[in-house]
C-alpha positions as CSV (number, residue, x, y, z in Angstrom):
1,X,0.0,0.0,0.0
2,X,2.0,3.3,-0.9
3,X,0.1,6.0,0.6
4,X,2.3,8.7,0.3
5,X,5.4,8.6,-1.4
6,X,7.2,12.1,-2.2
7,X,5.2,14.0,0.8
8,X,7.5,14.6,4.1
9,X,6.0,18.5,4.8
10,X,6.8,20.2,7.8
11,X,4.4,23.4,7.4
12,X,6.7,26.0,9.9
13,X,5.1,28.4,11.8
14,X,3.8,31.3,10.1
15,X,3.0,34.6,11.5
16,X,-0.9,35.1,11.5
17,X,-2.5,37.9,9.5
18,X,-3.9,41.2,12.2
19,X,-7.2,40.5,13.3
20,X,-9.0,43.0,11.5
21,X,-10.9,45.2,14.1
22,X,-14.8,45.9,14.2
23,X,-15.1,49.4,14.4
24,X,-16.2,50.4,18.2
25,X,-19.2,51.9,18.5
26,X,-18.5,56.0,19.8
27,X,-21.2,57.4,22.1
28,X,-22.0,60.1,19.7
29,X,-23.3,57.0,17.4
30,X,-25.8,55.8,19.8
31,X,-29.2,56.2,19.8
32,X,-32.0,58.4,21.8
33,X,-31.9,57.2,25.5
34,X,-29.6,54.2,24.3
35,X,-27.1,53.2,26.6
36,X,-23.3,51.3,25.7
37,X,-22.3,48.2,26.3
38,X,-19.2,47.5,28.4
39,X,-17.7,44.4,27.7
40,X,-16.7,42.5,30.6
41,X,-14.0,40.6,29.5
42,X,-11.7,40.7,26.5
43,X,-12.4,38.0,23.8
44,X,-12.1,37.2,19.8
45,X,-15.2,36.7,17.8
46,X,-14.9,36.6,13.7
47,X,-16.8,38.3,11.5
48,X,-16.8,37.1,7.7
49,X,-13.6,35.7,8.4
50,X,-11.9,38.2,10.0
51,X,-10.7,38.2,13.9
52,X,-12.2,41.2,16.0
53,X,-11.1,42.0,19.5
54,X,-13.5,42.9,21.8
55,X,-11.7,45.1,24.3
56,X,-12.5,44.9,28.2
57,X,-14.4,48.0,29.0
58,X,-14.4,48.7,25.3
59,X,-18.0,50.4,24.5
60,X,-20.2,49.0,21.6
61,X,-23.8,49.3,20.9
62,X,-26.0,46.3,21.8
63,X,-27.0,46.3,17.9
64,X,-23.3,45.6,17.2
65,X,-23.2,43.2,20.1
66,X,-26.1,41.4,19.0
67,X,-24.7,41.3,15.2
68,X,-20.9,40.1,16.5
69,X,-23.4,36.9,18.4
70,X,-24.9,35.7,15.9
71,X,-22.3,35.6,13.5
72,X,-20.4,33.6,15.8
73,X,-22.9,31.1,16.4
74,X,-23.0,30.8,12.9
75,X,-19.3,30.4,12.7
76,X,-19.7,27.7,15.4
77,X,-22.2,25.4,13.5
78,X,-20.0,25.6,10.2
79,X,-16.5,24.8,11.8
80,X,-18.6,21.8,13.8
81,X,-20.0,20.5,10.1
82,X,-17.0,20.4,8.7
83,X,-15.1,18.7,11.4
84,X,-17.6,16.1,11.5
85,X,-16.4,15.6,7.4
86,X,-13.3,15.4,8.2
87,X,-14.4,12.4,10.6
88,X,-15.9,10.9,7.9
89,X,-12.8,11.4,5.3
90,X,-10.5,9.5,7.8
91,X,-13.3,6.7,8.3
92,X,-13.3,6.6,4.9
93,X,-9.5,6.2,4.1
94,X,-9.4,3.3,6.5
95,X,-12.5,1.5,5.7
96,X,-11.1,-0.7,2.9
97,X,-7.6,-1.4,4.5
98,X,-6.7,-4.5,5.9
99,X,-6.7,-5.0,9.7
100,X,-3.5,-3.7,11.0
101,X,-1.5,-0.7,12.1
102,X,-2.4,1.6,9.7
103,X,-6.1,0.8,9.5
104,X,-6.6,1.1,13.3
105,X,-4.7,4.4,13.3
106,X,-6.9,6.0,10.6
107,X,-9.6,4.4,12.4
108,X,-8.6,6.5,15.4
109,X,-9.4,10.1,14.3
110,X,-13.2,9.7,14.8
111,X,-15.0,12.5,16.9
112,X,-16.2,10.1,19.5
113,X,-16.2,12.8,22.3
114,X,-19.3,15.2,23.0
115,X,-18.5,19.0,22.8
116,X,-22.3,21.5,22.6
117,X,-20.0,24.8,22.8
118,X,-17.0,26.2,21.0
119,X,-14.7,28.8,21.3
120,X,-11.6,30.3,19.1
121,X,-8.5,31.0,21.0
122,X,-5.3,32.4,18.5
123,X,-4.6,34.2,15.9
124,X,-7.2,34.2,12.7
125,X,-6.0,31.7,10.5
126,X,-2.7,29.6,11.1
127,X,-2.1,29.4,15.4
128,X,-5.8,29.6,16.1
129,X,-7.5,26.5,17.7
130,X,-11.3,25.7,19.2
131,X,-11.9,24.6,22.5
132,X,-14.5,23.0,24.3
133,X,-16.2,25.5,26.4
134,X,-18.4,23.0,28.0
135,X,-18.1,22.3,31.7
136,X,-15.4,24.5,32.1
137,X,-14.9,27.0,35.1
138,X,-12.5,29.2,34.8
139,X,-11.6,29.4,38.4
140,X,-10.1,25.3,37.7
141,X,-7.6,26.3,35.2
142,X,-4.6,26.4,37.3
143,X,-2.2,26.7,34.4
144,X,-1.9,25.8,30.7
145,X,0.8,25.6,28.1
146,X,1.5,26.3,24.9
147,X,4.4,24.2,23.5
148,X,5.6,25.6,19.9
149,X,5.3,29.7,19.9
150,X,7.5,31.3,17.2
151,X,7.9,34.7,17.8
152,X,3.8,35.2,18.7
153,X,1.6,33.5,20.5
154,X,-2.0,34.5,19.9
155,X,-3.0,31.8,21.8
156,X,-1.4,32.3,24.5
157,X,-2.4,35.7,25.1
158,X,-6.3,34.7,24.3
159,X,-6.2,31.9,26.7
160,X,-3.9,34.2,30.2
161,X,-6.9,36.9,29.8
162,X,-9.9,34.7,29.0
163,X,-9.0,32.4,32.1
164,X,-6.9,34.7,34.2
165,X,-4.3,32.2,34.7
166,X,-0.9,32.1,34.1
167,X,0.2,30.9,30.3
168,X,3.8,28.6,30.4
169,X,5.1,28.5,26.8
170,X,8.0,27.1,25.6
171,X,10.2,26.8,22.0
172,X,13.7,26.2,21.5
173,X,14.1,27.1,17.9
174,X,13.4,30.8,18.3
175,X,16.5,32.3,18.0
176,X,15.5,35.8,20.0
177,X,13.1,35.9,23.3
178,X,9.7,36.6,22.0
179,X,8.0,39.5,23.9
180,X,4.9,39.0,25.2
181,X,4.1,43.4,26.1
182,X,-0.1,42.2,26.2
183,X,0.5,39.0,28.0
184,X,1.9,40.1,31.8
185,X,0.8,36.1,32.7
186,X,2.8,34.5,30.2
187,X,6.2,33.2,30.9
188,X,8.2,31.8,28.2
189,X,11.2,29.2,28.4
190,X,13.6,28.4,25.7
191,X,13.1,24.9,26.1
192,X,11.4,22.3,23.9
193,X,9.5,19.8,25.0
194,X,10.8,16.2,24.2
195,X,9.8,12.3,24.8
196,X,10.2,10.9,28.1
197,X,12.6,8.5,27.4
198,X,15.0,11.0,26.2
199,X,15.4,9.2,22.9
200,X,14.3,11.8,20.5
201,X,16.0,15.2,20.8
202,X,15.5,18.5,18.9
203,X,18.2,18.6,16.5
204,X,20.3,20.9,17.4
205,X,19.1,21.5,20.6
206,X,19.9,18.7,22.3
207,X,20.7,20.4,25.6
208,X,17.1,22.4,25.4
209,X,15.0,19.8,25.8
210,X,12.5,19.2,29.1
211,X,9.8,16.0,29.1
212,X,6.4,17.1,29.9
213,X,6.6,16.0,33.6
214,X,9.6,17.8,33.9
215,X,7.8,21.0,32.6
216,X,5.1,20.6,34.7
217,X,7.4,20.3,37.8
218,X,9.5,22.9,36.7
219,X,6.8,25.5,36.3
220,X,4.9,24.8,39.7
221,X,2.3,22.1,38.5
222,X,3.8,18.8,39.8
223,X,1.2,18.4,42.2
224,X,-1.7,19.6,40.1
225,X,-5.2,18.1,40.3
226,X,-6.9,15.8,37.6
227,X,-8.0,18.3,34.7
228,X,-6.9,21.6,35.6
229,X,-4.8,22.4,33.4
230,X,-4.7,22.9,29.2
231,X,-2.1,22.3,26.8
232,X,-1.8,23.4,23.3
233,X,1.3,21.9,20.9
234,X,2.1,22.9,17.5
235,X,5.8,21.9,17.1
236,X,6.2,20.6,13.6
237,X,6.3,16.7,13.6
238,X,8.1,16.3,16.8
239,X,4.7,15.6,18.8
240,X,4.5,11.8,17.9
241,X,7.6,10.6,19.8
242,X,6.7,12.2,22.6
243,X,2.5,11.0,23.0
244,X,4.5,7.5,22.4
245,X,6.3,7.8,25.1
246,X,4.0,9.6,27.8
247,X,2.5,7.9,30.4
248,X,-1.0,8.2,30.3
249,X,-1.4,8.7,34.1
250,X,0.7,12.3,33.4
251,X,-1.6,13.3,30.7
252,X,-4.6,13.0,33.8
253,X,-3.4,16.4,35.3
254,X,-4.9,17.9,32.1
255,X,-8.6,18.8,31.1
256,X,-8.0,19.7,27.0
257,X,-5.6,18.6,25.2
258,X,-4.9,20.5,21.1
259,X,-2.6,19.1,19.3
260,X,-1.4,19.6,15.8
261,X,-0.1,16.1,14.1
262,X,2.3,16.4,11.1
263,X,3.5,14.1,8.5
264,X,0.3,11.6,8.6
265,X,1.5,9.6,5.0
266,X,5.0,8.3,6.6
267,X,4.3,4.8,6.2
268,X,7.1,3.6,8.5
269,X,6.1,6.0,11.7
270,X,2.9,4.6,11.9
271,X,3.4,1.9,14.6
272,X,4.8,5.0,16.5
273,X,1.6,7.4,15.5
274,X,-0.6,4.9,16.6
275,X,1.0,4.5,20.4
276,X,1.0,7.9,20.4
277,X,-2.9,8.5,19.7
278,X,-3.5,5.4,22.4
279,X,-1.6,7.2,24.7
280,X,-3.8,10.3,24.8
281,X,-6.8,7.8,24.8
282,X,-5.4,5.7,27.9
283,X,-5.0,9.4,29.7
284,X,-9.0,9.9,29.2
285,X,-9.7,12.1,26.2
286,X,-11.5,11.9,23.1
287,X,-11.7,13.7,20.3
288,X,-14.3,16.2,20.2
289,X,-12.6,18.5,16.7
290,X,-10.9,18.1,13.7
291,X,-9.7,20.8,11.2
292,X,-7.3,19.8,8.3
293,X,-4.1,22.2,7.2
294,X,-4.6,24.0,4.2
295,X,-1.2,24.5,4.0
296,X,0.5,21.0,4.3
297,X,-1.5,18.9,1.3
298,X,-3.4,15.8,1.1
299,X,-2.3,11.9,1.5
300,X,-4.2,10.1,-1.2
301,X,-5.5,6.4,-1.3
302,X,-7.9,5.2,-4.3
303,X,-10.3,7.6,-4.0
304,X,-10.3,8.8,-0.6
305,X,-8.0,11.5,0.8
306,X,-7.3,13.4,4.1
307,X,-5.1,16.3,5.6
308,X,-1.1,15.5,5.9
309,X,-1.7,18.0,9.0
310,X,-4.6,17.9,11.4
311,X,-5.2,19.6,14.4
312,X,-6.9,17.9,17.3
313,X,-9.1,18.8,20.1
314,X,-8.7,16.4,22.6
315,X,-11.6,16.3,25.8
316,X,-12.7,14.8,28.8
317,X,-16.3,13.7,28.3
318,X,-18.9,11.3,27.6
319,X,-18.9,8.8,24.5
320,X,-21.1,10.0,21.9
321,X,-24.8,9.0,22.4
322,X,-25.0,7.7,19.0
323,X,-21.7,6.6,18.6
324,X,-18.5,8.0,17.6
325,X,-18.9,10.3,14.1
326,X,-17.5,9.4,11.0
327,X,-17.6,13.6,10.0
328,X,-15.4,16.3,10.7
329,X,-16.6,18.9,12.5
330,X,-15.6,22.2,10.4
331,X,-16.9,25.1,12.8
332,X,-17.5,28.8,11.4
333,X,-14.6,29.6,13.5
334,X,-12.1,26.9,12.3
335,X,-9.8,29.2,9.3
336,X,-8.0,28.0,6.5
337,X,-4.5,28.3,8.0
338,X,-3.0,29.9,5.3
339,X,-6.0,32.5,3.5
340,X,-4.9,32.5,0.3
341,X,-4.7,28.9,-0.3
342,X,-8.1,27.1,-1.4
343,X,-9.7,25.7,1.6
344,X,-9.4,22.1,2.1
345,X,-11.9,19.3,1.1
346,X,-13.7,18.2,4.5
347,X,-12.1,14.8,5.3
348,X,-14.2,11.7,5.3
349,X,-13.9,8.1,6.8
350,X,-16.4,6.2,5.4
């Protein structure tokens, strides 16, 4: 079976386009006897693809409150279609293969998880991720982590002031200390985070390099209860090697788990890719999104194709009523990650 043969893509990082701003609403522009809105707390909602920051104590008109809402619910039910495709796609791929490796790994990236609310956190189109909303009090979130930051972090800044908790991030390849002037709760580390066993260093970096329990101990969390704190990683094929070697009772201290996988047609990492994805499992998550990389191509087999990137919103919940989906879920708020490529094909699995 040749699934991919040419295709080893790492898509790097690349710096997300400036939200584009709704306009705020002066009083002088209000109504007779209308009064402004104050937001409460700062947040991102997108309007016709664009990111808009609503500014704490910013003042808008409850018209263009109103407006911003129901766009974003819109934007909510089209990025959860389209993830549910992308379910489908990767069904699909794996429905004819013979039992084995590759077949249960495809089989794998089904939305089996239940997630009724979504919210962006990042930058517009490439470093922007949905969460699962439900459930979650914001008073629990001790800490999370961003592992893979560039030189921005959008997600990082989203998450410190939507939570009020303290953002660790960490990167070794960035050759200058990123600054973080709108982010007073973010603390970054030149480290990268690597497998457990210490097998699988950053090239290059090989004296940069924490595990993930080391991290957490490093930045106050060792003792940390079950599911308080959220982790985001984006760092360009290495995560494999490190979910393979995790042991699922570390990945308990965590309630969300995003991910970005790379490199999904290498044929001969798949016994790794699939430990990897069982690891997360064994920790208690399922996946709850999908969204496929514009940016990084498609693995083909016969007819059937999905992503060579995916990003992955992992969650603690309850199975599926009906069973796990064979759809991605594309919310409104999912982006392409790079605009001016044509937006992927949803992915199906059968």
């Amino acid at each position: 079976m040749t699934i991919l043969s040419s295709m080893l893509m790492l898509c790097f990082c690349v710096t997300s386009a400036k939200a584009v701003g709704i306009v705020r609403m002066e009083k002088d522009r209000l109504g007779p006897g209308e009064a402004p809105v104050v937001v409460e707390e700062t947040r991102t909602v997108f309007v016709d693809g664009h990111g808009a920051l609503l500014q704490t104590g910013g003042l808008y008109t409850p018209e263009a409150l109103d407006s911003m809402a129901l766009v974003e619910h819109r934007s909510i039910e089209t990025s959860i279609a389209t993830s549910l495709e992308y379910s489908r796609q990767f069904a699909s791929f794996a429905s004819d293969m013979p039992e084995g490796v590759a077949k249960s790994l495809f089989d794998s990236f089904r939305i089996c998880g239940q997630c009724n609310s979504f919210q962006r956190f990042g930058g517009s189109h490439d470093g922007g991720y949905l969460m699962c909303m439900d459930g979650i009090d914001k008073k629990s979130v001790m800490a999370a982590y961003s592992l893979g930051v560039c030189n921005k972090d959008q997600w990082s800044e989203d998450v410190s002031k939507y939570f009020g908790t303290k953002v660790n991030m960490f990167d070794c390849t960035v050759s200058d200390m990123p600054k973080f002037e709108k982010c007073p709760s973010c603390e970054f580390f030149k480290k990268c985070i690597v497998s457990a066993d210490g097998k699988n260093p950053v090239p290059h970096h090989e004296s940069e390099g924490w595990s993930l329990e080391q991290a957490i101990s490093e930045t106050g969390q060792a003792k940390a209860k079950d599911g308080s704190l959220l982790l985001k990683m984006d760092i360009e094929g290495s995560e494999w090697a490190i979910w393979a070697a995790e042991p699922p009772e570390q990945l308990k201290k965590f309630g969300q788990i995003i991910v970005e996988f790379h490199n999904l047609g290498v044929e001969g990492r798949y016994p790794e890719y699939l430990q990897a994805v069982q690891h997360i499992f064994a920790g208690g998550f399922k996946i709850a999104h999908l969204h496929g990389n514009n940016n990084c191509g498609l693995i083909h087999r016969g007819s059937n194709s999905i992503p060579n990137v995916v990003e992955v919103t992992f969650v603690r919940s309850e199975a599926r009523p009906n069973g796990c989906s064979t759809d991605e879920i594309r919310d409104k708020l999912d982006e392409d990650n790079i605009a001016k490529k044509p937006t992927q094909p949803a992915a199906h699995l059968g």
